[in-house]
C-alpha positions as CSV (number, residue, x, y, z in Angstrom):
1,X,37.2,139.0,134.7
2,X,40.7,137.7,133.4
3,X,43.4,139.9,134.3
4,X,45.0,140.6,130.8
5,X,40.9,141.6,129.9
6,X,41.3,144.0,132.8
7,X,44.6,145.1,131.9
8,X,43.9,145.8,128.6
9,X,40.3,147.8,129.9
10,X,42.6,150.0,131.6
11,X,45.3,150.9,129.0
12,X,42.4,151.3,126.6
13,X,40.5,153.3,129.1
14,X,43.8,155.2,130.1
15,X,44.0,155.9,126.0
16,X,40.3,157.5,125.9
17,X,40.5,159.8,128.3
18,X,43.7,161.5,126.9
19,X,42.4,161.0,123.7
20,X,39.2,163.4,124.7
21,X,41.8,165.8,127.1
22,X,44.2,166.3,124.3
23,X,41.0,167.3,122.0
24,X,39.0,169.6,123.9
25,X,42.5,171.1,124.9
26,X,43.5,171.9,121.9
27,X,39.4,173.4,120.4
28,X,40.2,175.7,123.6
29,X,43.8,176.8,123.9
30,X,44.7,175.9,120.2
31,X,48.1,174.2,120.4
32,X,50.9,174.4,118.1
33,X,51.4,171.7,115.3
34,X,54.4,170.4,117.6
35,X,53.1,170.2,120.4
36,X,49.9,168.8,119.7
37,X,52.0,166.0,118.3
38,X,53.5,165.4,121.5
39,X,49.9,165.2,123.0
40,X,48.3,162.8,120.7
41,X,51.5,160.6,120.8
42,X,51.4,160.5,124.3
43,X,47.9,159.1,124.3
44,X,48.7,157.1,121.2
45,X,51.6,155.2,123.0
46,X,49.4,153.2,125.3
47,X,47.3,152.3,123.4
48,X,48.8,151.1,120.8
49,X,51.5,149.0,122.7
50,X,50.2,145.8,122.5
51,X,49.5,146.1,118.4
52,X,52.7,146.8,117.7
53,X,54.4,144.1,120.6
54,X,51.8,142.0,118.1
55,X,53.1,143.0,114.7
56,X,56.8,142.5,116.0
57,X,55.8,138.9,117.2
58,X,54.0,137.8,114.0
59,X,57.4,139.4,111.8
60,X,59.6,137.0,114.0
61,X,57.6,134.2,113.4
62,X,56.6,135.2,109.5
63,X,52.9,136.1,109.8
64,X,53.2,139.6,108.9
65,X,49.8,140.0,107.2
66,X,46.8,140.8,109.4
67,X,44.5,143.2,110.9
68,X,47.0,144.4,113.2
69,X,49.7,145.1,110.5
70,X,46.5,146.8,108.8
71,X,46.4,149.6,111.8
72,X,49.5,150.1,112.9
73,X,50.5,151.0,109.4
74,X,47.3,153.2,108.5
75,X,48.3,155.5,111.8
76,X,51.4,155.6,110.8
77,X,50.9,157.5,107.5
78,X,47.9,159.5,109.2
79,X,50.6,161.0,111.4
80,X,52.4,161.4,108.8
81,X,50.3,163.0,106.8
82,X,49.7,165.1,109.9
83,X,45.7,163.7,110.7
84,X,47.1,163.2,114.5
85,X,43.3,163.1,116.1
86,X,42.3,160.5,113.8
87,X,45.3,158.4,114.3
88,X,44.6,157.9,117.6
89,X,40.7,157.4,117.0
90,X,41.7,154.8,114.5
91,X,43.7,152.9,116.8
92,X,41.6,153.7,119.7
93,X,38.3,152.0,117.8
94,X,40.7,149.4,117.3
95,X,41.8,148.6,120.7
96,X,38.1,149.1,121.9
97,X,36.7,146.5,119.3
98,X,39.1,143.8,120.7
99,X,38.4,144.6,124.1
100,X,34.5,143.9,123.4
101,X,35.6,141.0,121.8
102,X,37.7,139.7,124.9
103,X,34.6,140.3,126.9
104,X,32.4,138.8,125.0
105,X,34.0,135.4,124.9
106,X,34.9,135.6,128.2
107,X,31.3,136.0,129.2
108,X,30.4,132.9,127.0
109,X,33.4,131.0,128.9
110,X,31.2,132.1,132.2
111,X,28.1,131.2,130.8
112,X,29.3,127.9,130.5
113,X,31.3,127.7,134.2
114,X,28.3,129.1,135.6
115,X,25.9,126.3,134.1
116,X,28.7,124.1,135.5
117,X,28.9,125.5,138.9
118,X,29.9,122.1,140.9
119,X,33.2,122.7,142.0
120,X,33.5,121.7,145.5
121,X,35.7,124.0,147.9
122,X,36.4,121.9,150.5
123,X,36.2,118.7,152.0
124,X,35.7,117.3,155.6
125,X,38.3,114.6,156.3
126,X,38.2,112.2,159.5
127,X,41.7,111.7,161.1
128,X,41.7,109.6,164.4
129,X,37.9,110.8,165.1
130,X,38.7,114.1,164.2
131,X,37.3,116.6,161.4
132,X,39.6,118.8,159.4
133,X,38.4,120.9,156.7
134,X,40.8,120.8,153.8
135,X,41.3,121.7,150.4
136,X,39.3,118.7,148.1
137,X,42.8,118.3,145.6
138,X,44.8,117.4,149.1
139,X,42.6,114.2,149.5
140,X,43.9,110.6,148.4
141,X,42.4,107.4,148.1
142,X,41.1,105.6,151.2
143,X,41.1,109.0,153.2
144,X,37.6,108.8,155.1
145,X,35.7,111.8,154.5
146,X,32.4,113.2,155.8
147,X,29.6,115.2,153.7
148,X,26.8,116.9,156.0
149,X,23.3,117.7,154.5
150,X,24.0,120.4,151.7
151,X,27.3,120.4,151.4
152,X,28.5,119.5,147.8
153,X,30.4,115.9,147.5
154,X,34.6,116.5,147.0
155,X,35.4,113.8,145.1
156,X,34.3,110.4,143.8
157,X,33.7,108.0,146.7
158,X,31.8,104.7,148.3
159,X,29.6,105.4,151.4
160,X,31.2,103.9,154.5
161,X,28.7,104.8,157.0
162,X,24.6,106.4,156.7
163,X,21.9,106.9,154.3
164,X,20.6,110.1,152.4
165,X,19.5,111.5,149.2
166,X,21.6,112.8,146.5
167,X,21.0,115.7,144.2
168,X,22.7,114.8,140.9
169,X,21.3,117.6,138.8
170,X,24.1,119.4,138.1
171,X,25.8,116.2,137.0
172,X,23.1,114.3,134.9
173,X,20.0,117.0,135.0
174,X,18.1,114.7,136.5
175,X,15.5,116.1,139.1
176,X,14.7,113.1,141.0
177,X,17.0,113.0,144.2
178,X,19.1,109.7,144.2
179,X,19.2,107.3,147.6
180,X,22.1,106.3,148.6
181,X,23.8,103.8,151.1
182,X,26.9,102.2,152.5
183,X,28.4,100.5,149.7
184,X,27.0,103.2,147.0
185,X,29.3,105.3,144.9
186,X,28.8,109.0,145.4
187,X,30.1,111.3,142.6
188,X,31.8,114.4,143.1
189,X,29.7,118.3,142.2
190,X,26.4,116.2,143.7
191,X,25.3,117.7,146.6
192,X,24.4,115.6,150.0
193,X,20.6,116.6,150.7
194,X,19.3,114.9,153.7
195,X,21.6,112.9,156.3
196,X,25.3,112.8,156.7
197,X,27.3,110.3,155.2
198,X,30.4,109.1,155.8
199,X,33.0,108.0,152.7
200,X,35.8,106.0,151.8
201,X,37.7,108.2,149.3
202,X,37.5,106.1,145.5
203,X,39.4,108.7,142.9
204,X,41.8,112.2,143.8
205,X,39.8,115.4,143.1
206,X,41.9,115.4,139.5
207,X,40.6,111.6,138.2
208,X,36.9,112.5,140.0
209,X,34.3,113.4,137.5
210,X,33.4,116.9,138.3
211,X,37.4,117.7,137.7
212,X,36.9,115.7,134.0
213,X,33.6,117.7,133.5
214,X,35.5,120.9,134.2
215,X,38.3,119.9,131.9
216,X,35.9,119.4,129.2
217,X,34.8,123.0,129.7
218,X,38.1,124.7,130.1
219,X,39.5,122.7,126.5
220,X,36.1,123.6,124.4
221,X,37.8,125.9,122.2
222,X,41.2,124.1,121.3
223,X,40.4,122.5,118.5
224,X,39.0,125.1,115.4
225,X,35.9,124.7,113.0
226,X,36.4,125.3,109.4
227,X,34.4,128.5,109.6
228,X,36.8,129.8,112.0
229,X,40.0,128.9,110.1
230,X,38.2,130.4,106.1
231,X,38.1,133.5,108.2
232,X,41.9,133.3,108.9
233,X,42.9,132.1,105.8
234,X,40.7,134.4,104.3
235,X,42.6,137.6,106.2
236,X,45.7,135.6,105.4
237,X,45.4,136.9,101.8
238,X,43.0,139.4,102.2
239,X,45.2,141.7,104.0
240,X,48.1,141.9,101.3
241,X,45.9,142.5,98.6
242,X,44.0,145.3,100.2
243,X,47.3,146.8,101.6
244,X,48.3,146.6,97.9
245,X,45.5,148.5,96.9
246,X,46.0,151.4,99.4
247,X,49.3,151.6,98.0
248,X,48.1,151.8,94.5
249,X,45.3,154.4,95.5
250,X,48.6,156.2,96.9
251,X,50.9,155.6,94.5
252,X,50.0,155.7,90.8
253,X,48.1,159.0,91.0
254,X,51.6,160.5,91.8
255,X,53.5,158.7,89.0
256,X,50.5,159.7,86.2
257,X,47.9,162.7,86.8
258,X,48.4,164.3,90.4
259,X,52.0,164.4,90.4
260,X,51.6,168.1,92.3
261,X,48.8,167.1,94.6
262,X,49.8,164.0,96.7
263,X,47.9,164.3,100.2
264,X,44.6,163.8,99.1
265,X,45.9,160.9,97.5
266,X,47.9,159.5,100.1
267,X,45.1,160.3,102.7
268,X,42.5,157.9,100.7
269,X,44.6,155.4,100.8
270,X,45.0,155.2,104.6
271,X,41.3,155.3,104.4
272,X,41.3,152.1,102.6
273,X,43.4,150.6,105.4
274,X,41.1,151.7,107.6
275,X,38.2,150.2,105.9
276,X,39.7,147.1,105.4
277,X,40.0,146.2,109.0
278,X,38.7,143.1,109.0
279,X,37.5,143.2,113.2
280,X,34.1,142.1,112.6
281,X,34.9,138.7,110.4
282,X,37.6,138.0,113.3
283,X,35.3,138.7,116.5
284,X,32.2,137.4,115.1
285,X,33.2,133.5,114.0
286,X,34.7,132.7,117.5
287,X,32.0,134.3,119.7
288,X,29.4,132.3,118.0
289,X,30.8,129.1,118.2
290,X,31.4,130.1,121.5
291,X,28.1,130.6,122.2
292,X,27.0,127.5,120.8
293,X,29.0,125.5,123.0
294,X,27.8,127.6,125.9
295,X,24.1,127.3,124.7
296,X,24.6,123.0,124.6
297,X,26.5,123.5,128.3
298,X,23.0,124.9,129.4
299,X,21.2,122.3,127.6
300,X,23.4,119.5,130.0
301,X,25.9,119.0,126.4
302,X,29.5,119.3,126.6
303,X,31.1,119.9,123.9
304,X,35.1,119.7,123.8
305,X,35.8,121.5,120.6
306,X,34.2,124.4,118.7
307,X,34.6,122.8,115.6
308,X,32.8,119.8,116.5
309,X,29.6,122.0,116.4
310,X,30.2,122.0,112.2
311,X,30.7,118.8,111.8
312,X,27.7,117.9,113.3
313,X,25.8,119.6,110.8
314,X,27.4,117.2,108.2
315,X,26.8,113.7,109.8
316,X,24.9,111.8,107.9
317,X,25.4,108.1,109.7
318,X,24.9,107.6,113.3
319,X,26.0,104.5,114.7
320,X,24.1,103.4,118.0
321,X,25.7,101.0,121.1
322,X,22.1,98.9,122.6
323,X,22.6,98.5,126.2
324,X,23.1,101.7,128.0
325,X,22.3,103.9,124.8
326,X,18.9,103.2,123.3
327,X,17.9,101.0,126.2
328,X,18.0,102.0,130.1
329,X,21.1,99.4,130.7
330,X,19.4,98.8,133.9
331,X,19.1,94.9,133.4
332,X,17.0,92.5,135.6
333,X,17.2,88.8,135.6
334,X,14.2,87.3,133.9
335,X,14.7,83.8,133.8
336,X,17.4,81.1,135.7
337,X,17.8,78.3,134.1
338,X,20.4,75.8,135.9
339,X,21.5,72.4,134.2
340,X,22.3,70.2,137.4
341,X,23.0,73.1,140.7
342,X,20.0,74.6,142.2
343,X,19.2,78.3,140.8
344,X,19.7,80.2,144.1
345,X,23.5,78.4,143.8
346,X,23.7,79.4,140.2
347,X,22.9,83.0,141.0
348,X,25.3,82.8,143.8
349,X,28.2,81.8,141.8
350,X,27.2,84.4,138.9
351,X,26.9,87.1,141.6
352,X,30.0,86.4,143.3
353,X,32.4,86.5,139.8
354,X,30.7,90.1,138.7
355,X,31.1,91.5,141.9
356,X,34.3,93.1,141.0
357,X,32.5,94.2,137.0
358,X,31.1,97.8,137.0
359,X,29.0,96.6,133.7
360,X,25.2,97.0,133.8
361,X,24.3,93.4,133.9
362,X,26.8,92.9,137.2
363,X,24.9,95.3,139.0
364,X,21.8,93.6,138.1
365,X,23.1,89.9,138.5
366,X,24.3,91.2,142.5
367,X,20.9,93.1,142.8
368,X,19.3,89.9,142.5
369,X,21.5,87.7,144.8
370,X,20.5,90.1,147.7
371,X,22.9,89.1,150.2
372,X,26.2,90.7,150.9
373,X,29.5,89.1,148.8
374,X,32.7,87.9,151.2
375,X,35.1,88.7,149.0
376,X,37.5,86.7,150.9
377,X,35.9,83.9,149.0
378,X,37.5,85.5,145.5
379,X,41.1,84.8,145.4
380,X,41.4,86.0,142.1
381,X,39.7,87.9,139.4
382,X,40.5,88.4,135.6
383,X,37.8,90.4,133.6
384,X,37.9,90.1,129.6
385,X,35.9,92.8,128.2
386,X,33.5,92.0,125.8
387,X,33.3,88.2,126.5
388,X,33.0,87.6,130.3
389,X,34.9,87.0,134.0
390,X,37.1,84.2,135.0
391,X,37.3,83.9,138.7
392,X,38.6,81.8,141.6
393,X,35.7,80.8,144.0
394,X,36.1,78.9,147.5
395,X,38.9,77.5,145.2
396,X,37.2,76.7,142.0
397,X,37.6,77.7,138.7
398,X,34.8,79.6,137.8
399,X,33.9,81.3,134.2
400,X,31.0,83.6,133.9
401,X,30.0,85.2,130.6
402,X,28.7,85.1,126.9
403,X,28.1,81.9,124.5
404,X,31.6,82.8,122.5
405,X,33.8,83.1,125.9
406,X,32.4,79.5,127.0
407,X,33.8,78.0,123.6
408,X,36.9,79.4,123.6
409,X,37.5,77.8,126.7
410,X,36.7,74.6,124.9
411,X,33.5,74.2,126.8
412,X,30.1,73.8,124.9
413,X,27.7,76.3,125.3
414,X,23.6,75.6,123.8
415,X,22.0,79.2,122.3
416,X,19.1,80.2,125.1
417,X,16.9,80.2,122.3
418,X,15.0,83.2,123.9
419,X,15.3,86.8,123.7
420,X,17.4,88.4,126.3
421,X,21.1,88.3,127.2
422,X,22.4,84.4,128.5
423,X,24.9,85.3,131.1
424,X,26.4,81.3,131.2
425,X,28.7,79.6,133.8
426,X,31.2,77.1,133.7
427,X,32.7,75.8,137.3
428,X,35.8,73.4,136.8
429,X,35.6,73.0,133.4
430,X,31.7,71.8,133.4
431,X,28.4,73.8,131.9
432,X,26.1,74.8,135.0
433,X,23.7,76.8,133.3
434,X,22.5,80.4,132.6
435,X,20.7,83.4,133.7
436,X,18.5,85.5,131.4
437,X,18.7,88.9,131.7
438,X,16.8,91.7,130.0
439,X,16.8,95.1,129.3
440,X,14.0,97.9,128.0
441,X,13.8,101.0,125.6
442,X,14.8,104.4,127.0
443,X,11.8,106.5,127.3
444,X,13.1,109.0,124.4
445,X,14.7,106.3,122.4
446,X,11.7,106.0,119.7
447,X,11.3,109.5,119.2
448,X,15.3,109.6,119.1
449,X,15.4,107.5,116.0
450,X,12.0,109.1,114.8
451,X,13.6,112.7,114.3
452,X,16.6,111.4,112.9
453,X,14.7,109.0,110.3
454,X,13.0,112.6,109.9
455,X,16.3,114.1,108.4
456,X,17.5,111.2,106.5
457,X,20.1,110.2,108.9
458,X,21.4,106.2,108.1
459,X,21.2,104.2,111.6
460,X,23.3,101.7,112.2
461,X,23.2,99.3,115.8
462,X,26.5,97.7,117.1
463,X,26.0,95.3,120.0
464,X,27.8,92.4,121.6
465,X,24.2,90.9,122.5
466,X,23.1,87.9,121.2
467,X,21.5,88.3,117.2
468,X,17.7,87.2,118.2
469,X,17.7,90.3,120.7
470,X,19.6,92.8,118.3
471,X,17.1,91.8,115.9
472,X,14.2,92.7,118.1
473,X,15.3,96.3,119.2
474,X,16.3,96.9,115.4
475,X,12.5,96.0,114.2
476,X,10.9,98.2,117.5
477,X,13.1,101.4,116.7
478,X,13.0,100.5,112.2
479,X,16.6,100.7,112.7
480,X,18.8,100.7,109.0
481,X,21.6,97.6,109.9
482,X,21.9,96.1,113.0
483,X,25.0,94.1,114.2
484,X,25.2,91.5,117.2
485,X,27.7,89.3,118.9
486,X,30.4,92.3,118.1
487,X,33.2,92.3,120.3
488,X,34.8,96.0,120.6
489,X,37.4,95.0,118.0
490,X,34.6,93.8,115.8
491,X,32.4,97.5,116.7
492,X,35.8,99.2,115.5
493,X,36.2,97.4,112.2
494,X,32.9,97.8,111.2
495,X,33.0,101.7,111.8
496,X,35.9,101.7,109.6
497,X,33.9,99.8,107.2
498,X,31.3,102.7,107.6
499,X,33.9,105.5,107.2
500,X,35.6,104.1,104.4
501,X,32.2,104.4,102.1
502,X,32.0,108.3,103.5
503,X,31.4,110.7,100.5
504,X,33.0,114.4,100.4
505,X,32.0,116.3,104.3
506,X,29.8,113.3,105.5
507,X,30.7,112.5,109.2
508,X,30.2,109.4,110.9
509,X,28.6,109.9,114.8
510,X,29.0,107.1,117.1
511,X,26.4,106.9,120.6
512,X,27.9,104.7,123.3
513,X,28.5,104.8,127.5
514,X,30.5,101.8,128.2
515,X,34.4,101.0,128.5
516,X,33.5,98.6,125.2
517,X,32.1,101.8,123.7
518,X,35.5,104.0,123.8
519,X,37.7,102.4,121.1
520,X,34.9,103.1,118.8
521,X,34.0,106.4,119.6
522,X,37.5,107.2,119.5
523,X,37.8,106.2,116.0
524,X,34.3,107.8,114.7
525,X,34.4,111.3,113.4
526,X,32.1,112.6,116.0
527,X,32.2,110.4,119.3
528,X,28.9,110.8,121.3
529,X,29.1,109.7,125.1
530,X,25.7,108.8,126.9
531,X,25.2,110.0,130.4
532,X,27.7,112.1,132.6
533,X,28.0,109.4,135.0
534,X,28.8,106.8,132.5
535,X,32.2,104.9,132.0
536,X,35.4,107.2,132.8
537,X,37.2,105.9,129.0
538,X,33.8,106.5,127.1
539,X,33.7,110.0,128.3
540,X,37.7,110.3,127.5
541,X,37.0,109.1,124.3
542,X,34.2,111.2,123.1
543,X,34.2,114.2,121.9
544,X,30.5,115.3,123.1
545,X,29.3,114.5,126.9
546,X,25.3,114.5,127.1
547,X,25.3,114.5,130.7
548,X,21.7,113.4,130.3
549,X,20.6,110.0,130.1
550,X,18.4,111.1,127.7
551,X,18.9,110.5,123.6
552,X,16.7,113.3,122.8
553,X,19.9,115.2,123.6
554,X,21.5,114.3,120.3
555,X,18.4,116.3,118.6
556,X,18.7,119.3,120.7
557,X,22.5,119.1,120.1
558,X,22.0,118.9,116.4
559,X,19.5,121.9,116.2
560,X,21.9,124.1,118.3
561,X,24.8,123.1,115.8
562,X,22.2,124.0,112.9
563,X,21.7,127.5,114.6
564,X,25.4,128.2,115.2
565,X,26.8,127.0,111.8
566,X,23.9,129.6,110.6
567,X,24.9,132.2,112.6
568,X,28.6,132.6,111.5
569,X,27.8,132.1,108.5
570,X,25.8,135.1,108.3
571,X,28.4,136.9,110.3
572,X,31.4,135.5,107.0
573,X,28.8,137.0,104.2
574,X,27.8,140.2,106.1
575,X,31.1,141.2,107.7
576,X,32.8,140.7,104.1
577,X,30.0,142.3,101.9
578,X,30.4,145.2,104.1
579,X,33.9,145.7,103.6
580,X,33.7,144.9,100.2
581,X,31.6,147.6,99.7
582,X,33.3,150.2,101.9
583,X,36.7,149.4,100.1
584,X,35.1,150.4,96.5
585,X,33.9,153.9,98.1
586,X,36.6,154.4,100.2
587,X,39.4,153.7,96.6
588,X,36.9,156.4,94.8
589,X,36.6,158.7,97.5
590,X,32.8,158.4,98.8
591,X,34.0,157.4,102.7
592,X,36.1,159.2,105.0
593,X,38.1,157.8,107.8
594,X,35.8,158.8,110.0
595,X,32.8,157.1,108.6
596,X,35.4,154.1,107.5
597,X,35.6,153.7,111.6
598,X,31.9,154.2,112.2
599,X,31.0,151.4,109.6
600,X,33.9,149.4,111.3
601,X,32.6,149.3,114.6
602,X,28.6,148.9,113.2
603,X,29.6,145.7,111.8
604,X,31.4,144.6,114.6
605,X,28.0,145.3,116.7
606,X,25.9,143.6,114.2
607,X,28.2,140.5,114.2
608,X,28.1,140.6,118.0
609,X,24.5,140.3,118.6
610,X,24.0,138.3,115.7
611,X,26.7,136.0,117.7
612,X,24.7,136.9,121.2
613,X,21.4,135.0,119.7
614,X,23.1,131.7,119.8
615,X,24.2,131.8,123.1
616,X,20.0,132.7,124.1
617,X,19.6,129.5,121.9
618,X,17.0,127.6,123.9
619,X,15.0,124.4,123.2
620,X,12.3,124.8,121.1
């Protein structure tokens, strides 16, 4: 537990207990007015320490208004007005509600850790044949490392030496061990399952993707939902007025018809401070979209911001990237189709200029050539993302890519003409040919778009593929508009295009997992990255991880946003009907501070498990 939780556990605790002394004390021995004062101040002091060090700070910086203000000066007048015991109850509820609610969402910030357990604790580095064990943040790129069977994998890294199985579960969900080999990248929080490996360090423990996963988790409530900021604004002005109206409850029976009898007066006006603690509105709205976020974090979601969870609830466009996204981005080459060089030369060449490209269709193209690339052969290496790679090869000039990079080079490149991507190749200035490559549907993709068709969600498709191919997914998946042959400035302009036509609290959600993916789900209102092992600027981009390469996530994502968004809002309308009701007895004299305290802390229950059921939320 955090220490300040602690901390304030023990002050609150430390209050109790002197609370309950100074009361039995006095039923016994019956102490004078005086010193039974000095006895409920004393275990008044702790704790109300840190509401009034809160009150001071929110003078100094002009937000006097709020619950705290509220209970500080409600115990005030009751000692006063010499109600010591309940005084100290008040404030001691008080202090006890914001400890549950410290606890509460610091148990829904270890829900989520815990899902995320992949934190690695150590690392085995080599030095001159020798293993040290060290702490994972000390290593740097190109220190050899070794990772036995079970150990969890430090940081991101490319096997030097040995063959085993990979357990990437905790990273993607997926169940299915991964093989790996020398040249493989291993990804840090996966764990090693059968033989040892050896590994060339590729990223420090900070840039590694279980320390960007972790990130996500730690900055999840930064950014605030509407929900949560109507609740402070609300208390902004619903404070004043209701401190107001204590006053008035005080104040004009003493200047009209009770001018002889003030207490009673004065004493049901601190009740209506008292009831107008707003605890349960403030504890409620943050714990549930805390548990929302901590419900997705089980589902394999991250979410970076609580508010995000709202305004998923209002998108009503989604816009889809192809490769990677709806389909598996695992390409394989279908056809090759030289003009004058034989095709195992052509494959060579293509190969050999995406051997330094971490997009999908490089790792296919190399799959296919088979054979290990000298990359002393490469004496230089330019990729342009979007169009394609210009290279230097055994000292020629070599371009690989799409139709459009060919003609900007001023050399003519013919359509394929079939369906598939054309990955073309020019060598000195001369046409040699192409490969076609193709790609499938994601398992879950139909059912995807089915769902969201369901809920009258507009679809959109952005891809840099050629038109024929775009065409053919859009018709498969009944897909609304479908754009091809975008480059990512092109995907970015037409999402303005999108957002520009938004109406009132529509939001725009944008799927994607490559580098060309980020500047648009940067710009989109809700940026959606595919796959937790997908590129390092998509994930920076977005502002919701599914670390699933599944897009039935976006579904289970929505549903859990539905239930949260429902949640606090039945936390807003109870929590304030309550008090709304309470005030109106409390100004006519129906409610006593004790029972003003009891109702207090009921709603704050209420709102609490109310809050509890989202973070239970499970897929249906």
């Amino acid at each position: 537990m955090d220490r300040k939780i602690k901390r304030d556990g023990i002050v609150t605790g430390i209050g109790a207990v002197l609370f309950v002394a100074v009361f039995f004390l006095n039923r016994a021995l019956g102490f004078a007015d005086q010193v039974l004062l000095i006895c409920y101040l004393a275990a008044y002091i702790p704790t109300a320490f840190s509401a009034y060090r809160t009150v001071i700070k929110h003078i100094k910086e002009w937000k006097i208004f709020d619950e705290h203000f509220l209970i500080v000066l409600a115990t005030i007048g009751a000692f006063l007005v010499g109600e010591y015991a309940e005084a100290e109850a008040v404030m001691l509820f008080f202090q006890l509600g914001k400890f549950l609610e410290a606890v509460s969402l610091e148990k829904s910030k270890r829900s989520i850790e815990k899902y995320m357990d992949i934190k690695p604790t150590y690392a085995n580095r080599i030095v001159r044949g020798k293993e040290f064990q060290i702490d994972p943040k000390h290593l740097k790129i190109g220190h050899v490392i070794v990772i036995k069977p079970g150990e969890r994998i430090p940081v991101d890294a490319v096997v030097t030496s040995g063959n085993s199985t990979i357990d990437t579960k905790a990273l993607t969900g997926e169940a299915v061990p991964r093989a790996v080999k020398t040249g493989d990248k291993l990804y840090s929080g996966s764990i090693n399952l059968t033989g040892a490996l050896e590994a060339r360090v590729a990223k420090e423990y900070q840039d590694s993707t279980v320390a960007k996963i972790l990130d996500l988790v730690e900055k999840a409530s930064e950014r605030k939902g509407e929900h949560e900021t109507f609740a402070e604004r609300f208390t902004k002005w619903y404070t004043p007025i209701v401190t107001l109206l204590a006053f008035a409850v005080m104040l004009i029976p003493a200047f009209t018809f009770a001018k002889d009898d003030l207490y009673p007066w004065i004493y049901r006006g601190l009740i209506v401070l008292v009831a107008a603690l707003p605890c349960g509105l403030m504890v409620s709205v943050p714990l549930a979209f805390f548990g929302g976020i901590s419900s997705a974090a089980r589902q394999g979601i991250l979410i970076k911001a609580v508010g995000l969870l709202e305004d998923l609830t209002k998108v009503d466009t989604f816009v889809f990237d192809k490769t990677g996204t709806l389909t598996e981005g695992q390409f394989s080459v279908a056809e090759i189709c030289p003009r004058r060089m034989g095709p195992e030369e052509l494959l060579e060449k293509i190969a050999y200029a995406e051997s330094y490209s971490n997009h999908p269709i490089a790792y296919s193209l190399r799959e296919a050539y088979e054979k290990p690339i000298e990359k002393k052969r490469l004496k230089w290496v330019r990729e342009f993302a979007g169009y394609g790679v210009k290279a230097t090869l055994d000292g020629q000039e070599v371009l690989v890519g799409n139709q459009k990079f060919l003609n900007q080079n001023q050399i003519f490149c013919p359509k394929t003409g079939k369906s598939g991507t054309g990955v073309h190749l020019a060598v000195d200035g001369e046409y040699e040919g192409y490969i076609l490559i193709r790609d499938e549907l994601r398992e879950d993709t139909s059912d995807t778009i089915r769902e969201l068709r369901k809920r009258q969600m507009s679809l959109v498709m952005l891809t840099g593929d050629n038109e024929q191919v775009a065409k053919e997914i859009g018709r498969k998946l009944k897909i609304d508009y479908i754009y091809a042959n975008l480059l990512p400035e092109d995907k970015v302009e037409q999402v303005e295009e999108f957002l520009e036509s938004e109406m009132g609290e529509e939001k725009l959600a944008c799927v994607g997992d490559g580098l060309n993916d980020a500047p648009v789900l940067a710009r989109a209102d809700i940026g959606i990255a595919m796959g937790g092992l997908g590129s390092d600027a998509a994930i920076e981009a977005a502002d919701i991880v599914l670390m699933e390469d599944e897009p039935y996530q976006i579904i289970t994502a929505l549903n859990i946003a539905r239930e949260t968004v429902r949640a606090v809002k039945q936390n807003m309308f109870f929590a304030i009907g309550i008090k709304v009701i309470l005030l109106i007895l409390a100004a006519i004299g129906y409610v006593s501070m004790k029972n003003a305290i009891i109702a207090d802390m009921a709603v704050m229950i209420l709102t609490l498990l109310n809050s509890f059921w989202t973070i239970r939320y499970s897929e249906s």
